[in-house]
N, C-alpha and C positions, 0 to 999 in steps of 0.2 A: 757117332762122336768123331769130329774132327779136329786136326791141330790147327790152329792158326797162327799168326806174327803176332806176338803182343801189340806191339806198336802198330798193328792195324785197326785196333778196335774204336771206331770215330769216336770223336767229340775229345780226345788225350792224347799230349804229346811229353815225351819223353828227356830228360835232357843231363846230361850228365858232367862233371868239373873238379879235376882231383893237383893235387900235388905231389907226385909219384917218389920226388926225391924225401919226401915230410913222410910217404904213407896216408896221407888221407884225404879228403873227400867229400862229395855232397852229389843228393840225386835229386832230380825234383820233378813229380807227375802235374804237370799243368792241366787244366779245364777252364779256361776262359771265360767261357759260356757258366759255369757253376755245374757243380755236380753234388749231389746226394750224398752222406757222407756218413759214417758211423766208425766206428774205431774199438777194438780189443786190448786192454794191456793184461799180460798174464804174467809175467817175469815179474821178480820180487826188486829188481832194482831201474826200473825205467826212468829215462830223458826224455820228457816230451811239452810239446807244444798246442794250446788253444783246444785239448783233446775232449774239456767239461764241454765246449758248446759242441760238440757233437751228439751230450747227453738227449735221448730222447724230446724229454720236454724241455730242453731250452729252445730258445727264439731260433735262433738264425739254423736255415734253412739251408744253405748251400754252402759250400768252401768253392775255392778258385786255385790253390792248390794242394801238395802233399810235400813234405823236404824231408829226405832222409840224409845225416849227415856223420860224418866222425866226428873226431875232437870234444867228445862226454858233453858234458852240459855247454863248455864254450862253442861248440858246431851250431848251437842256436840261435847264433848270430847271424847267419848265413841266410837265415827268415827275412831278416831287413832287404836282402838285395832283392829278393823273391816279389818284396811285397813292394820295390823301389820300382822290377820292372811291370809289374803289372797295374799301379799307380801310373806310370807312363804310357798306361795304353786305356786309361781310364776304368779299369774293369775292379770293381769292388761291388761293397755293401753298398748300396746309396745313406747316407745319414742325412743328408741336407747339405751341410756345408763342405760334404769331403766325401769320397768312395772309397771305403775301406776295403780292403783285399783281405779276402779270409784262410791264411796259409798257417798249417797245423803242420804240425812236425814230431820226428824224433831222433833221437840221436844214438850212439854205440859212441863205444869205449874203444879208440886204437890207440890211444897216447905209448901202449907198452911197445912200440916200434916207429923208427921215422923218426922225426923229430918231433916232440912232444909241445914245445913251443911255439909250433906250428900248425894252427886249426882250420876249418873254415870259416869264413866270414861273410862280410855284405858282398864284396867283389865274390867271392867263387859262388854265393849263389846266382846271385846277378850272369854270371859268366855260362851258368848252367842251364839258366831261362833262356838265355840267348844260344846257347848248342840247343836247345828242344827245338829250335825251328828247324835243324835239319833232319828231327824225329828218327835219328837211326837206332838200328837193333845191335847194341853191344853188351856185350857181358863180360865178367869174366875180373879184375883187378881195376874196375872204372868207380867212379863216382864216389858212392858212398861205401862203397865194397873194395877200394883203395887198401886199404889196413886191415880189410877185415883178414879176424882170426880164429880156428877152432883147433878143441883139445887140447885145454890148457888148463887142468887139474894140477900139472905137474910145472907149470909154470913155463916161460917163453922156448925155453931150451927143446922142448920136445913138443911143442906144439907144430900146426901146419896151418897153411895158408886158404882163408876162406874169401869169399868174390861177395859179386852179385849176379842173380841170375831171373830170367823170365822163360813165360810160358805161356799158354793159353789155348782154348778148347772151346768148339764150338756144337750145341745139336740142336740145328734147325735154323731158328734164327739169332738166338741165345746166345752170346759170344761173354766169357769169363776171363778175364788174365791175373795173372799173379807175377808182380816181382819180388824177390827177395836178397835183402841184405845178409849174408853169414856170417854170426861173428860168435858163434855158440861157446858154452863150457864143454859142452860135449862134443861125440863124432856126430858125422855124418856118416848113412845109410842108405842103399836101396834097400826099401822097402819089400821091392819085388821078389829079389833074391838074398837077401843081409847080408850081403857083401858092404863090409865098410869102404867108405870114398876115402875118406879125408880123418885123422884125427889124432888124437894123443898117441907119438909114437913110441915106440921101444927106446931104451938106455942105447942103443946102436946108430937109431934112427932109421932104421933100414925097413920095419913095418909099423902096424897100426897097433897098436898094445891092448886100446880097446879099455875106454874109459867107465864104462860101468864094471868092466872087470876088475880094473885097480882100486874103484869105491866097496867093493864088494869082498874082497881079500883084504886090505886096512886102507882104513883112512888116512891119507898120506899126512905126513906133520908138516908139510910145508905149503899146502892149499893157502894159497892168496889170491883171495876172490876178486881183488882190484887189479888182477893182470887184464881183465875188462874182456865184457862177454856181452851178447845183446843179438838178435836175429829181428832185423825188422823188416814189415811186408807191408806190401799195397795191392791190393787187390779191384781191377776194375770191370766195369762189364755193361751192358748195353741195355739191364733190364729194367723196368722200372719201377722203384722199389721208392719206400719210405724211411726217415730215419732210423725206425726201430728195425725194421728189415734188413735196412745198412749194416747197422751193429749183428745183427744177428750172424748175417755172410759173412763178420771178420772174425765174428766166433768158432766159424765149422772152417774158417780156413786155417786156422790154428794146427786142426788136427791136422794140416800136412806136414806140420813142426813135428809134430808129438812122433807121425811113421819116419820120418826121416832121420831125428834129433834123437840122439841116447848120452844122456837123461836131455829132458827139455824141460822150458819154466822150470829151471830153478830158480832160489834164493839170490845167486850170481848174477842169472840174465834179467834184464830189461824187454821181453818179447813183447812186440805191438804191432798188432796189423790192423792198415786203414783198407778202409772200403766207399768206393766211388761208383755212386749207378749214374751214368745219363743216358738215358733211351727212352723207348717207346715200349720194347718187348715185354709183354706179360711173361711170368716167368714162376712157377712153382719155388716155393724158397726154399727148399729142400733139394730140390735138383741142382738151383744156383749155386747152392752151399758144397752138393756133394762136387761139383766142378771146381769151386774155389779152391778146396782140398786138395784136389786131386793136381790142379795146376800149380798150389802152391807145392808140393812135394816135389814136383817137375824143374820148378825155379829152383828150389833150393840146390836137388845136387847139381844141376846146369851151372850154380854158383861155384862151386867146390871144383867141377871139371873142366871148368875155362879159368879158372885163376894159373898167374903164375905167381911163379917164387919172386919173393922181396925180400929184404932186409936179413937175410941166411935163413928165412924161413922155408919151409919145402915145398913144393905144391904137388896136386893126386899128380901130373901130367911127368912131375919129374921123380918122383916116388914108382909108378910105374915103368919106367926107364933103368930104374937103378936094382 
């Protein structure tokens, strides 16, 4: 097993477009060419986009891209520039009289920072398509991971600051990647060691308090689950797989949510991970999936450890400092 560059795995380019002074953002994984496509929602309050035709037995066969954005269900807008510029390069559905562009999406909750007034739209996705040409590898407070936030049981005051993050792993010819958006109810974890990264801090602010902790001593009386929570992932890879295959790799890459996320899928979150195969490699779907996992766990605390601080929020990088 080896690591590789997400951004290296052919056939997807990468591209990212935020409004840093608003807090939020938009990401968007292109495929051109059309990729394979399946999709997981598990959170009990999801934003998403086009996500039925990726059911098994519907029609359409491929998608051309993926948008992950802020700004709750208005970030959905952001699809129009997506689908504006890939209509400008003629790549769609063919129907006869028009090539439709098949861009599926999802969105997170950052309205509770930045200015709320202020979402994604047609121009920053548009704006995003157009940075994917230069396909670079960033993480950390970009795109759709702008705003994001985690450990907010207790509301904005003691929360911290979540990103976006990648990864990916390769054995043999088999190449996996995972990105992920952080914008959980709960902390963040290594898995390896449970040292928490990121999360609901102490009445000080000074550590991690440690959110199943405080579910589990009382229920706090002031939980307001529209301080907006949501982790969303893309997962891609080189193998060649079928829609229900598709779906299946965005089911097992879930569980890198579940080792990292404490609690995860809740009621609060929105969690949805897409899955994009374009390749040739044969590929056991169990091995794919256990890579999925694995690299999404990888993205997600890579999210949590390249974010910085926003809007007085904290991030791990200045919490370990202090």
């Amino acid at each position: 097993m080896k690591e590789i560059a997400f951004y290296g795995i052919p056939g997807f380019r990468t591209g990212h477009a935020q409004n840093p002074g608003a807090a939020t953002g938009c990401s968007v994984i292109l495929c051109e060419r059309g990729a394979v496509a399946g999709v997981d929602v598990r959170g009990g309050s999801p934003g998403t986009r086009e996500t039925d035709l990726l059911r098994p037995e519907n029609r359409v066969e491929r998608v051309h891209a993926v948008l992950l954005a802020g700004g709750s269900a208005f970030g959905l807008d952001a699809a129009a520039g997506v689908m504006r510029y890939l209509e400008a390069k003629n790549i769609g559905l063919d129907t006869g009289p028009a090539r439709v562009p098949i861009v599926c999406g999802a969105v997170l909750y950052d309205l509770g920072i930045g200015d709320p007034k202020i979402r994604p739209g047609a121009a920053m996705g548009l704006k995003a398509c157009r940075n994917s040409e230069k396909n670079e590898c960033r993480m950390g407070s970009i795109g759709a991971g702008s705003g994001a936030t985690v450990g907010k049981l207790m509301g904005m005051k003691r929360a911290m600051k979540g990103g976006l993050g990648t990864h990916a792993i390769r054995i043999g010819k088999l190449k996996v990647g995972a990105l992920a958006v952080v914008n959980c109810l709960g902390d963040v974890i290594d898995p390896d060691t449970g040292e928490h990264l990121a999360g609901l801090l102490d009445e000080r602010g000074l550590k991690i308090a440690g959110t199943e902790a405080v579910l589990c001593s009382a229920m706090p009386e002031n939980l307001n689950p529209f301080q907006g929570n949501t982790t969303l992932g893309v997962v891609i890879t080189n193998a060649d797989l079928s829609k229900s295959q598709a779906c299946k790799l965005a089911s097992m890459a879930h569980d890198g949510l579940a080792r990292t996320q404490r609690p995860s899928h809740t009621m609060f979150d929105g969690d949805t991970i897409f899955a994009l195969a374009r390749g040739s490699v044969r590929a056991d779907l169990t091995v794919a999936g256990m890579l999925a996992a694995q690299a999404m766990e990888r993205a997600v605390m890579e999210a949590v450890k390249r974010a910085d601080g926003l809007c007085g929020l904290k991030s791990r990088k200045e919490l370990i400092k202090s």
